[in-house]
mmCIF entry with sequence, helices, sheets and N, C-alpha, C, O atoms, coordinates in Angstrom:
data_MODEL
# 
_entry.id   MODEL 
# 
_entity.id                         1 
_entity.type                       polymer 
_entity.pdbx_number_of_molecules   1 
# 
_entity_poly.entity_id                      1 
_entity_poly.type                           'polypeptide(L)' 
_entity_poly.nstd_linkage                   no 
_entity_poly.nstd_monomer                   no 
_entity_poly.pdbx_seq_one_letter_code       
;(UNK)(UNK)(UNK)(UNK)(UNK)(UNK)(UNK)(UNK)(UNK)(UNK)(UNK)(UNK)(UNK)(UNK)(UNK)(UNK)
(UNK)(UNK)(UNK)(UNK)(UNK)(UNK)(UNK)(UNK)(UNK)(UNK)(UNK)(UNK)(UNK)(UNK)(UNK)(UNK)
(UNK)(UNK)(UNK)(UNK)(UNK)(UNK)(UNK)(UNK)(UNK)(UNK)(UNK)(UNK)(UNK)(UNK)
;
_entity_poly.pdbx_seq_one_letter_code_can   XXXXXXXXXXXXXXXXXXXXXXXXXXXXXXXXXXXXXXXXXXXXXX 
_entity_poly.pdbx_strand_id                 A 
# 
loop_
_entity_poly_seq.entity_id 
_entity_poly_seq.num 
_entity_poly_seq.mon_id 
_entity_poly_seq.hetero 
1 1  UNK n 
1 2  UNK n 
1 3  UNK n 
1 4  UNK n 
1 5  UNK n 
1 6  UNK n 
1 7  UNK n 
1 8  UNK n 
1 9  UNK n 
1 10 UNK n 
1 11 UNK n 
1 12 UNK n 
1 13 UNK n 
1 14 UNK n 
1 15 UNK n 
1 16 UNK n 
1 17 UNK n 
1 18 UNK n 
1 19 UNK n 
1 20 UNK n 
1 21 UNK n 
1 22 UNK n 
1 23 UNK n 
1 24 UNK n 
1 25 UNK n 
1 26 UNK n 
1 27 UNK n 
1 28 UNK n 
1 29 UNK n 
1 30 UNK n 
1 31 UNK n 
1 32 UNK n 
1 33 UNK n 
1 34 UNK n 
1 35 UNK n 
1 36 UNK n 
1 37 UNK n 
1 38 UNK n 
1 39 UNK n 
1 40 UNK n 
1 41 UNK n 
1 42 UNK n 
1 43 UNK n 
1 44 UNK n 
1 45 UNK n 
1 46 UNK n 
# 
_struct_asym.id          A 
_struct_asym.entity_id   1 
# 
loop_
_struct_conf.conf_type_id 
_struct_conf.id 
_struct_conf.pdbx_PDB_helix_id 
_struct_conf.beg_label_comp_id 
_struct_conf.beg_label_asym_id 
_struct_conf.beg_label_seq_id 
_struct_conf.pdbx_beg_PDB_ins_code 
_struct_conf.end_label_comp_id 
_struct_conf.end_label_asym_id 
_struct_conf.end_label_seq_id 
_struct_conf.pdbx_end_PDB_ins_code 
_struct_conf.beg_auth_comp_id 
_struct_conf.beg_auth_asym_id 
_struct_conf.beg_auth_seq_id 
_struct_conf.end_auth_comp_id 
_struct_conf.end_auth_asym_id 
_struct_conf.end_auth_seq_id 
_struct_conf.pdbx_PDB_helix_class 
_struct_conf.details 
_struct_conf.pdbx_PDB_helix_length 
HELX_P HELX_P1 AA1 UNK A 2  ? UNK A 10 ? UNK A 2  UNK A 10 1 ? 9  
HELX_P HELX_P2 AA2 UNK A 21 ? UNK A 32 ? UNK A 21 UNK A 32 1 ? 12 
HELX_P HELX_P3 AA3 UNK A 34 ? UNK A 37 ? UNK A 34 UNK A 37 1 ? 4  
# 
_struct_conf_type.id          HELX_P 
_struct_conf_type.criteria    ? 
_struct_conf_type.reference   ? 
# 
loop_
_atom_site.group_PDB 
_atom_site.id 
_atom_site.type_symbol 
_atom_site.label_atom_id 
_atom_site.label_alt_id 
_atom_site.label_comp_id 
_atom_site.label_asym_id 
_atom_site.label_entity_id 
_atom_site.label_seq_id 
_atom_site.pdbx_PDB_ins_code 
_atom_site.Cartn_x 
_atom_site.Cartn_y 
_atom_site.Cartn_z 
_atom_site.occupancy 
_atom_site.B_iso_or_equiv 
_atom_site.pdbx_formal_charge 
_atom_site.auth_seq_id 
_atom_site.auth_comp_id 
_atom_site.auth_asym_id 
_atom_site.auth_atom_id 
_atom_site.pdbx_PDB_model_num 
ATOM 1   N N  . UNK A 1 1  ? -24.451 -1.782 7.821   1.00 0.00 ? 1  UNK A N  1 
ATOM 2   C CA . UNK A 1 1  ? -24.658 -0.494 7.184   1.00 0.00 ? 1  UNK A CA 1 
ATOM 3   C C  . UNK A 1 1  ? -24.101 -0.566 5.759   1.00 0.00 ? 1  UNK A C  1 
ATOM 4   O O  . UNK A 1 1  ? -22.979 -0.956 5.435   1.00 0.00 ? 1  UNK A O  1 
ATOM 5   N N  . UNK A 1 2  ? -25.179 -0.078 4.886   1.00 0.00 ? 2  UNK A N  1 
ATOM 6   C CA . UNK A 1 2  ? -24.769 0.068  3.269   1.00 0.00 ? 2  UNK A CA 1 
ATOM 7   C C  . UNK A 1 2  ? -22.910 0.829  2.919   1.00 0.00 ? 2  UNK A C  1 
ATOM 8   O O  . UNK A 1 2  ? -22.225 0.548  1.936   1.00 0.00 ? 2  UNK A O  1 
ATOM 9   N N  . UNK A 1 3  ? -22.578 1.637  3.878   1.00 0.00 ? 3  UNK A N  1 
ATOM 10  C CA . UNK A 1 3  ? -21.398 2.592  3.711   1.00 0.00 ? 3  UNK A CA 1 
ATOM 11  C C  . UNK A 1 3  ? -20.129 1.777  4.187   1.00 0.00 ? 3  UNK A C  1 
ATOM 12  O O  . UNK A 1 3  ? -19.019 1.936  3.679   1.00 0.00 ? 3  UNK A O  1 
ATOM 13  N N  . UNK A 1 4  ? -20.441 0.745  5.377   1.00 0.00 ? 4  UNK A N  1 
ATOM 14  C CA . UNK A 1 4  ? -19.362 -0.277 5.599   1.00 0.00 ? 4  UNK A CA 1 
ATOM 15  C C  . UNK A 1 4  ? -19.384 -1.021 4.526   1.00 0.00 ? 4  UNK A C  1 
ATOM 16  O O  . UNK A 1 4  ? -18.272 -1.090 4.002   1.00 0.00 ? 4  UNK A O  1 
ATOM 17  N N  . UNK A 1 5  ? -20.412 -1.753 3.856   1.00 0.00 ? 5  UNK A N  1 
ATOM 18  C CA . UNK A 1 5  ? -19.989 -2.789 3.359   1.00 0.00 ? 5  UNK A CA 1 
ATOM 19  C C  . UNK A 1 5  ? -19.365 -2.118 1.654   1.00 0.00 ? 5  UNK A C  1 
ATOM 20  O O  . UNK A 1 5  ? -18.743 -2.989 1.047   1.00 0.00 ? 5  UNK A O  1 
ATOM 21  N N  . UNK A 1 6  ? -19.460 -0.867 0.953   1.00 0.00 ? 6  UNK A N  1 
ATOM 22  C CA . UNK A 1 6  ? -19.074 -0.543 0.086   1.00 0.00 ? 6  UNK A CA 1 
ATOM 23  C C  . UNK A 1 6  ? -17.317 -0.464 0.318   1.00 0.00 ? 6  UNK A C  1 
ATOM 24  O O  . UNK A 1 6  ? -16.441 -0.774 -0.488  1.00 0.00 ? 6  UNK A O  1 
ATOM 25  N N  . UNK A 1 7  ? -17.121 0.287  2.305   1.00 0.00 ? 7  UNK A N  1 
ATOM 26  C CA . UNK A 1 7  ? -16.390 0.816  2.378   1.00 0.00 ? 7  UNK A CA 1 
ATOM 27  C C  . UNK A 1 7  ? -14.984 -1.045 2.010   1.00 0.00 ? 7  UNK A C  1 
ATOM 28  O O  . UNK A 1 7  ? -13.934 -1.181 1.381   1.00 0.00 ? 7  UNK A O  1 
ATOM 29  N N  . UNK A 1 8  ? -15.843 -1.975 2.820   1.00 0.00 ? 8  UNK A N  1 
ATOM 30  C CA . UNK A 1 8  ? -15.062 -3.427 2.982   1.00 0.00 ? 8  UNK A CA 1 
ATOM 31  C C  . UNK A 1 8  ? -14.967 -3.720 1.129   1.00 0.00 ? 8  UNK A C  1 
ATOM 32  O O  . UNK A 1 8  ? -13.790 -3.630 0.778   1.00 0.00 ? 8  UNK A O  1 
ATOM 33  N N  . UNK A 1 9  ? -15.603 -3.930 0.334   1.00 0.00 ? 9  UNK A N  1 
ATOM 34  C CA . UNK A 1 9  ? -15.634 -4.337 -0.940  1.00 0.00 ? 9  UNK A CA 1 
ATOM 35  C C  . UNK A 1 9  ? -14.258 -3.766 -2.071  1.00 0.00 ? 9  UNK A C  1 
ATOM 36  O O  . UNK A 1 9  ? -13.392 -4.181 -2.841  1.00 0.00 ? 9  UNK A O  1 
ATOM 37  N N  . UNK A 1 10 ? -14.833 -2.546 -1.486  1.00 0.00 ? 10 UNK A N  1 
ATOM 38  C CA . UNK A 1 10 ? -14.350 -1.447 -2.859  1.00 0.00 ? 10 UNK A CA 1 
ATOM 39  C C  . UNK A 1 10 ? -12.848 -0.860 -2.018  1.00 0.00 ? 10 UNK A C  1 
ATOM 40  O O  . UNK A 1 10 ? -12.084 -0.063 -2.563  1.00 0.00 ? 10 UNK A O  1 
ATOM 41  N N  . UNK A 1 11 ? -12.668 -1.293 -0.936  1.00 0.00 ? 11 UNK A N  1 
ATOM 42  C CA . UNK A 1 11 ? -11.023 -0.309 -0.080  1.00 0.00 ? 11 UNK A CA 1 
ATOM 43  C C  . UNK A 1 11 ? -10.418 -1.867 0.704   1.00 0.00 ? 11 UNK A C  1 
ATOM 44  O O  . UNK A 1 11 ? -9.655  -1.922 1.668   1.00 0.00 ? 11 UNK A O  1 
ATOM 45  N N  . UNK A 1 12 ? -10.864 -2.729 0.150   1.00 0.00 ? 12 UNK A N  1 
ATOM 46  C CA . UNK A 1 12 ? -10.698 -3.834 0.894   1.00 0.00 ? 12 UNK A CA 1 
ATOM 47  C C  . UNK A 1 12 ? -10.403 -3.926 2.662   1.00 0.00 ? 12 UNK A C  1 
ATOM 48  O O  . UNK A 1 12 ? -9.578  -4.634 3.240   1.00 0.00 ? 12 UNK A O  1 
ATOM 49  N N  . UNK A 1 13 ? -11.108 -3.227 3.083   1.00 0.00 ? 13 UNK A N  1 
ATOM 50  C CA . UNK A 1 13 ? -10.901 -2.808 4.673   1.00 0.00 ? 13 UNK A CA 1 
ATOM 51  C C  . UNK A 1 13 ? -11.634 -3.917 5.262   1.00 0.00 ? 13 UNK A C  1 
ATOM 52  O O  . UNK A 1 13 ? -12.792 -4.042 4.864   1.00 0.00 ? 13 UNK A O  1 
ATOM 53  N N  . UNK A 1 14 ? -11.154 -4.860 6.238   1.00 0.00 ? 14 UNK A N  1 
ATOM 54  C CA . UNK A 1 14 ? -11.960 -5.964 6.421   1.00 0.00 ? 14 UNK A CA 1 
ATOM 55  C C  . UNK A 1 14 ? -13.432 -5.409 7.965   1.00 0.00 ? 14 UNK A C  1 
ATOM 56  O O  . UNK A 1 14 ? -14.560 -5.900 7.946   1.00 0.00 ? 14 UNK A O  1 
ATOM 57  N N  . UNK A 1 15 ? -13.138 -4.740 8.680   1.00 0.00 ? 15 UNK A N  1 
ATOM 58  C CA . UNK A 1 15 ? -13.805 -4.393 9.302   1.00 0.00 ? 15 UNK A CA 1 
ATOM 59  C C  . UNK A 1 15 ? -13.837 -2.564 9.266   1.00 0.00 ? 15 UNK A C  1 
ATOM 60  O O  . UNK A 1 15 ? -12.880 -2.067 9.858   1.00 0.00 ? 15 UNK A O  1 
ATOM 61  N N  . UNK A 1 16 ? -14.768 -1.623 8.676   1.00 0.00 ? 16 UNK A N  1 
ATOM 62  C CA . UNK A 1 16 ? -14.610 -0.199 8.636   1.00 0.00 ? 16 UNK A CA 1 
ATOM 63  C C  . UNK A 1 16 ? -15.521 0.084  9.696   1.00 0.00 ? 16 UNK A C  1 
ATOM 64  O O  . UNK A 1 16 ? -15.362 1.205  10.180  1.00 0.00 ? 16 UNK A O  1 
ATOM 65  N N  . UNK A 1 17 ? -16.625 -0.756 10.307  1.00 0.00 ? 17 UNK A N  1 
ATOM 66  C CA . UNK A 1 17 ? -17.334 -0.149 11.527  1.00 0.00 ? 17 UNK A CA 1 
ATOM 67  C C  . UNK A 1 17 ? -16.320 -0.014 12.903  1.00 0.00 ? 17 UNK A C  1 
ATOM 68  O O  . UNK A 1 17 ? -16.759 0.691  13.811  1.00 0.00 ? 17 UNK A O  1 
ATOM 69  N N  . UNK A 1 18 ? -14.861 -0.720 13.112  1.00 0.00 ? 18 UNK A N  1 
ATOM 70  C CA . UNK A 1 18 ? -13.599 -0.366 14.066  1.00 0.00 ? 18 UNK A CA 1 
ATOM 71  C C  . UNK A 1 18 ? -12.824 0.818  13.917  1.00 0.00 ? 18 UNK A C  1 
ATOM 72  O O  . UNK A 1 18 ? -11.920 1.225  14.645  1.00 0.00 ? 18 UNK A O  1 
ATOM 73  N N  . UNK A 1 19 ? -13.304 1.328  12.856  1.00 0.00 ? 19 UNK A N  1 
ATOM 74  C CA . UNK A 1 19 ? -12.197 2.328  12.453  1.00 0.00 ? 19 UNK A CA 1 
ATOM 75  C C  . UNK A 1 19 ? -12.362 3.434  13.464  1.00 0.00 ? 19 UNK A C  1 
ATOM 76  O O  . UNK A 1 19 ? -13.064 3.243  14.457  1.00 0.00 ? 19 UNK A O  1 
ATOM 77  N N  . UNK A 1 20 ? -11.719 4.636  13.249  1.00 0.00 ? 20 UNK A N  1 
ATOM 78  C CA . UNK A 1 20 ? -12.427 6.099  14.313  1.00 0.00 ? 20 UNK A CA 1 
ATOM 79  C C  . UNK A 1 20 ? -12.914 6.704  13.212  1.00 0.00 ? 20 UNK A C  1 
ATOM 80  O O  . UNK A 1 20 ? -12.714 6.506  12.014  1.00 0.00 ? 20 UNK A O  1 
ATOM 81  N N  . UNK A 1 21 ? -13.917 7.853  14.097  1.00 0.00 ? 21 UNK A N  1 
ATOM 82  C CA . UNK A 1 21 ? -14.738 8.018  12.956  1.00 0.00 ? 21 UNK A CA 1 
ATOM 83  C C  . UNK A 1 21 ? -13.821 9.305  12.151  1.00 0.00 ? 21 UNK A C  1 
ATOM 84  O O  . UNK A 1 21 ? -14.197 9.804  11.091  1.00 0.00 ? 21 UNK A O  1 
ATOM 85  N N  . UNK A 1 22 ? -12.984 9.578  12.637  1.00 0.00 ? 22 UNK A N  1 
ATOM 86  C CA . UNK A 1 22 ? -11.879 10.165 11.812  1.00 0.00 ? 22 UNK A CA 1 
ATOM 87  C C  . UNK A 1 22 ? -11.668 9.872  10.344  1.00 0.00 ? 22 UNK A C  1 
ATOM 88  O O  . UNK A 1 22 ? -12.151 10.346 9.316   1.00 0.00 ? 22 UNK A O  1 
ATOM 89  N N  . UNK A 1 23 ? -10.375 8.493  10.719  1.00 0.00 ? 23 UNK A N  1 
ATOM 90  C CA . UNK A 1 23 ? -10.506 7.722  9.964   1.00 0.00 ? 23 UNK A CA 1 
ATOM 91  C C  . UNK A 1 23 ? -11.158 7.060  8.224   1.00 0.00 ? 23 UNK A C  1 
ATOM 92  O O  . UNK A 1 23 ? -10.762 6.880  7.072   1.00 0.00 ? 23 UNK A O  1 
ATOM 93  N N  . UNK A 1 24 ? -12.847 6.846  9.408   1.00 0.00 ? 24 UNK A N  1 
ATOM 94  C CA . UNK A 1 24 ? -13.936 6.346  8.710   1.00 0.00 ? 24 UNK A CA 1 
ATOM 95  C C  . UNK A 1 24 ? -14.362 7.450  7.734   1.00 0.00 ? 24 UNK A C  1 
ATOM 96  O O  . UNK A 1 24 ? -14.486 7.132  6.551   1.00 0.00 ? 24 UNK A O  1 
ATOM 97  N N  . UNK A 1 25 ? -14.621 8.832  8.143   1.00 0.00 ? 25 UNK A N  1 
ATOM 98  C CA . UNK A 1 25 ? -14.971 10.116 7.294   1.00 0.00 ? 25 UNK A CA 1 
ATOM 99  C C  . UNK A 1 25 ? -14.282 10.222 6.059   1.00 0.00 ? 25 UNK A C  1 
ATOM 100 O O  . UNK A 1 25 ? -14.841 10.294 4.965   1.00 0.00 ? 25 UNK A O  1 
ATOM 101 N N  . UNK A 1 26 ? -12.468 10.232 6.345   1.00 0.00 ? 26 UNK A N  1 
ATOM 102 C CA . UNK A 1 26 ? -11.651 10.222 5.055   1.00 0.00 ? 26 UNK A CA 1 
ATOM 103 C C  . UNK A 1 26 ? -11.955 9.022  3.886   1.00 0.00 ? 26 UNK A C  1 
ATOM 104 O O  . UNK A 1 26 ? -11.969 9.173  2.664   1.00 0.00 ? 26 UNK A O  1 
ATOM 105 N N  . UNK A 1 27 ? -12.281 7.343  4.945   1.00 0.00 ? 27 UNK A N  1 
ATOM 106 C CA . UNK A 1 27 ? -12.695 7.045  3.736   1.00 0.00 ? 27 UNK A CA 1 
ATOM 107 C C  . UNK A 1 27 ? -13.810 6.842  3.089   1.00 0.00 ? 27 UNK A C  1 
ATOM 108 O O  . UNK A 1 27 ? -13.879 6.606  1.883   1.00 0.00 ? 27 UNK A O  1 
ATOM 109 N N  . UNK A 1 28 ? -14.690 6.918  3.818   1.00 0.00 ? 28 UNK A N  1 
ATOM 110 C CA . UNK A 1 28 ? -15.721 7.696  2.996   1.00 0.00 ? 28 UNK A CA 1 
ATOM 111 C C  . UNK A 1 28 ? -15.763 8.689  2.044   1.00 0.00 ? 28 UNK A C  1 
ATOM 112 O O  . UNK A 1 28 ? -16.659 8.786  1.206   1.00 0.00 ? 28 UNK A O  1 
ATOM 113 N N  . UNK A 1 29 ? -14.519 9.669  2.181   1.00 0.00 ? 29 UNK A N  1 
ATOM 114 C CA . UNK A 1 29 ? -14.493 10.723 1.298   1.00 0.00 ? 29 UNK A CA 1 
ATOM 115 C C  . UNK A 1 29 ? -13.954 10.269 0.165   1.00 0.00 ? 29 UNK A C  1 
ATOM 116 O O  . UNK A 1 29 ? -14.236 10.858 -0.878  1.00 0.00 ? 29 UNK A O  1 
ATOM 117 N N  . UNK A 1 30 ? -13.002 9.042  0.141   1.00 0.00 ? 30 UNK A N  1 
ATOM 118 C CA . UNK A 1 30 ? -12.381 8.754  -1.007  1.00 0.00 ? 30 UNK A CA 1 
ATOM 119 C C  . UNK A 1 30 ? -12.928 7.787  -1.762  1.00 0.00 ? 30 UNK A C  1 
ATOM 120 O O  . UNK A 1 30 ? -12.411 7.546  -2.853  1.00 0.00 ? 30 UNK A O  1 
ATOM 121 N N  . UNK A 1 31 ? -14.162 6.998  -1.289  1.00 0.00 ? 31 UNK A N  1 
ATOM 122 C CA . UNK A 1 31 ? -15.014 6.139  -1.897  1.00 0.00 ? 31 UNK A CA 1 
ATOM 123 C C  . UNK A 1 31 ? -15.730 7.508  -2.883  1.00 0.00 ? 31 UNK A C  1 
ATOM 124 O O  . UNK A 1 31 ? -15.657 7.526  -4.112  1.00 0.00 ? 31 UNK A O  1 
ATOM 125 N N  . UNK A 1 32 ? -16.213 8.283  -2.294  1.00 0.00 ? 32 UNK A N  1 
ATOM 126 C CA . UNK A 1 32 ? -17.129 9.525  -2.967  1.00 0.00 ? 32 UNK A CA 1 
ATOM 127 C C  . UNK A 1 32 ? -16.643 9.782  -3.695  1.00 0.00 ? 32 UNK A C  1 
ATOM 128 O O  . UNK A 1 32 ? -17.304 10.128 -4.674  1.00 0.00 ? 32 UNK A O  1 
ATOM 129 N N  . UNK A 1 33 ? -15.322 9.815  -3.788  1.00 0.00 ? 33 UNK A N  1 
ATOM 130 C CA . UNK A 1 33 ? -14.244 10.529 -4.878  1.00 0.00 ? 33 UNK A CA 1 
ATOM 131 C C  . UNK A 1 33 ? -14.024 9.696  -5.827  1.00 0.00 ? 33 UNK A C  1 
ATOM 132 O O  . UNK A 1 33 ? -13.867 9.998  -7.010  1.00 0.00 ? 33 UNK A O  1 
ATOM 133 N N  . UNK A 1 34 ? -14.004 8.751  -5.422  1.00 0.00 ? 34 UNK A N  1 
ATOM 134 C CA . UNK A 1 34 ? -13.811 7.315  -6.540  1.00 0.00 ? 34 UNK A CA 1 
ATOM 135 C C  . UNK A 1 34 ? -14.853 7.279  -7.533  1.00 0.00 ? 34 UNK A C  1 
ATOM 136 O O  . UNK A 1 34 ? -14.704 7.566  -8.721  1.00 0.00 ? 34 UNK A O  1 
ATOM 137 N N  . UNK A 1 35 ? -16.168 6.822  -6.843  1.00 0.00 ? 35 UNK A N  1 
ATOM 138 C CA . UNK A 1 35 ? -17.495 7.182  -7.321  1.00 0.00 ? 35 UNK A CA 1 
ATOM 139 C C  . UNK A 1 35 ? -18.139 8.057  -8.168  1.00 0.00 ? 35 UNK A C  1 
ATOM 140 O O  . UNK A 1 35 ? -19.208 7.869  -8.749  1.00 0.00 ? 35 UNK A O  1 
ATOM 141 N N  . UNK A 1 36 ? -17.171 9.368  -8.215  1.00 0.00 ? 36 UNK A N  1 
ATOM 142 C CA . UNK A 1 36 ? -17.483 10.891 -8.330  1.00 0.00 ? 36 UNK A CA 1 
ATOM 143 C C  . UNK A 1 36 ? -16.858 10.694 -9.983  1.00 0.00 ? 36 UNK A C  1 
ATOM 144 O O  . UNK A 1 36 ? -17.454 11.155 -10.957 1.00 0.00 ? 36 UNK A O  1 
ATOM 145 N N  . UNK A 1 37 ? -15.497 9.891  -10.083 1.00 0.00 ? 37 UNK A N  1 
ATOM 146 C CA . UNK A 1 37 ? -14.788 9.861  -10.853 1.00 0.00 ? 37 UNK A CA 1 
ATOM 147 C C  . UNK A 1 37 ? -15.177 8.578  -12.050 1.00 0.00 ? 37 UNK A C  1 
ATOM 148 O O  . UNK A 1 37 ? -14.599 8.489  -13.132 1.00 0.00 ? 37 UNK A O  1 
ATOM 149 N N  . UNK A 1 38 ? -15.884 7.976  -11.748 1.00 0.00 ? 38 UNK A N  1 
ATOM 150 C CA . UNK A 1 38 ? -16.331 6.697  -12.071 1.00 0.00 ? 38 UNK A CA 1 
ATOM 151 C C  . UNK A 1 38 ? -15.732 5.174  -12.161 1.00 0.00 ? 38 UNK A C  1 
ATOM 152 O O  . UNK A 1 38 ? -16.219 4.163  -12.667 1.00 0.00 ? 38 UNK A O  1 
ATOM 153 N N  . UNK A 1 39 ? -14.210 5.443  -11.325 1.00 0.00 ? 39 UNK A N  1 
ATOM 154 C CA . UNK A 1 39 ? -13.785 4.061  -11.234 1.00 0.00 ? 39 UNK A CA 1 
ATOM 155 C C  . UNK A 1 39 ? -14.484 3.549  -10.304 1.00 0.00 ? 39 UNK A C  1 
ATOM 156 O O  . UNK A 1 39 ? -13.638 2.827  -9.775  1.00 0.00 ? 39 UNK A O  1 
ATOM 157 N N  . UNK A 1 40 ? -15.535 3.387  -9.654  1.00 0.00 ? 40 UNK A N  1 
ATOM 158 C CA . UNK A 1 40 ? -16.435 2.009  -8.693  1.00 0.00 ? 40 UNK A CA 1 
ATOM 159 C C  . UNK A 1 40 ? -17.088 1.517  -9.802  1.00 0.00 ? 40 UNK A C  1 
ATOM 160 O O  . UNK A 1 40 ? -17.013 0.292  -9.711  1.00 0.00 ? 40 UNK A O  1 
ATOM 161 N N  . UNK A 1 41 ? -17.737 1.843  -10.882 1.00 0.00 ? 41 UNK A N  1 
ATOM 162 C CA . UNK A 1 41 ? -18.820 1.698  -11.868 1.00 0.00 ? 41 UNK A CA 1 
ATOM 163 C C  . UNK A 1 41 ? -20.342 2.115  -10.655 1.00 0.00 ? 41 UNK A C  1 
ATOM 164 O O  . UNK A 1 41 ? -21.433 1.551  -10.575 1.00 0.00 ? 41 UNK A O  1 
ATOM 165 N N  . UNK A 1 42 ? -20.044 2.754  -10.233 1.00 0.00 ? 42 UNK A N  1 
ATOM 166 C CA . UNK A 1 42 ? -21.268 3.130  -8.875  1.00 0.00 ? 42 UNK A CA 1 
ATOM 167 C C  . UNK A 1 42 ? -21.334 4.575  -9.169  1.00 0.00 ? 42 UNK A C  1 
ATOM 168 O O  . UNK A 1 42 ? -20.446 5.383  -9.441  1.00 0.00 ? 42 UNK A O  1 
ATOM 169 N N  . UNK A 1 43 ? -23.083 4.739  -9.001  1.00 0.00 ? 43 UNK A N  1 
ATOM 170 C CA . UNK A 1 43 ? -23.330 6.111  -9.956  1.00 0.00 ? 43 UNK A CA 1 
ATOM 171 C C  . UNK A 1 43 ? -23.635 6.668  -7.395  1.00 0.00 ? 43 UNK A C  1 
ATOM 172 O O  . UNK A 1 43 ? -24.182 6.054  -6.479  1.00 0.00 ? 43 UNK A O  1 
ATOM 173 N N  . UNK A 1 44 ? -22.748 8.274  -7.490  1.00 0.00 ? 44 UNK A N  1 
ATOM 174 C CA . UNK A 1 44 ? -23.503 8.668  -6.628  1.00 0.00 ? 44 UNK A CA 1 
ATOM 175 C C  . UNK A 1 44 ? -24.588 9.395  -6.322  1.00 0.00 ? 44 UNK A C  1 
ATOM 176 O O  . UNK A 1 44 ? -24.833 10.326 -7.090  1.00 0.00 ? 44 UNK A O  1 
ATOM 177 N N  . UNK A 1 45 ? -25.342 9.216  -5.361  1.00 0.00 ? 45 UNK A N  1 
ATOM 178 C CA . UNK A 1 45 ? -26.796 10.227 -5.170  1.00 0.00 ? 45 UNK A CA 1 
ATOM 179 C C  . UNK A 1 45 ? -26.821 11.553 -4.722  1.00 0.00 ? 45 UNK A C  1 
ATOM 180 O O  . UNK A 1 45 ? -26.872 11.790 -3.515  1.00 0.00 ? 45 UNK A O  1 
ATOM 181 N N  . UNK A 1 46 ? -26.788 12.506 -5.620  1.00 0.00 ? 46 UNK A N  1 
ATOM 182 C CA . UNK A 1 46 ? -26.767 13.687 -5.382  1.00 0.00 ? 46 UNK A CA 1 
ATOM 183 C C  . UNK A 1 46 ? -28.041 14.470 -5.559  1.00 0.00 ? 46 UNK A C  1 
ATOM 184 O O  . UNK A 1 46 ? -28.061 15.679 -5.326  1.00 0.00 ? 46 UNK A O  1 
# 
């Protein structure tokens, strides 16, 4: 999945499909936030 492997790259998390989806949601939220802010150099799709 495109959202693990940003999540492994960019949060250095070696496996994010183990996580709970707890967890997984927050960081997802903080990749978005990252993104949002422009430190990934990754534009998001809104």
């Amino acid at each position: 999945m495109k959202a693990d492997a940003l999540m492994s790259f960019f949060l250095h998390i070696p496996f994010p499909e183990q996580l709970s989806d707890e967890v997984w949601a927050m960081k997802w939220a903080q990749l978005g936030w990252l993104a949002e802010k422009g430190f990934l150099g990754i534009k998001n799709k809104e």
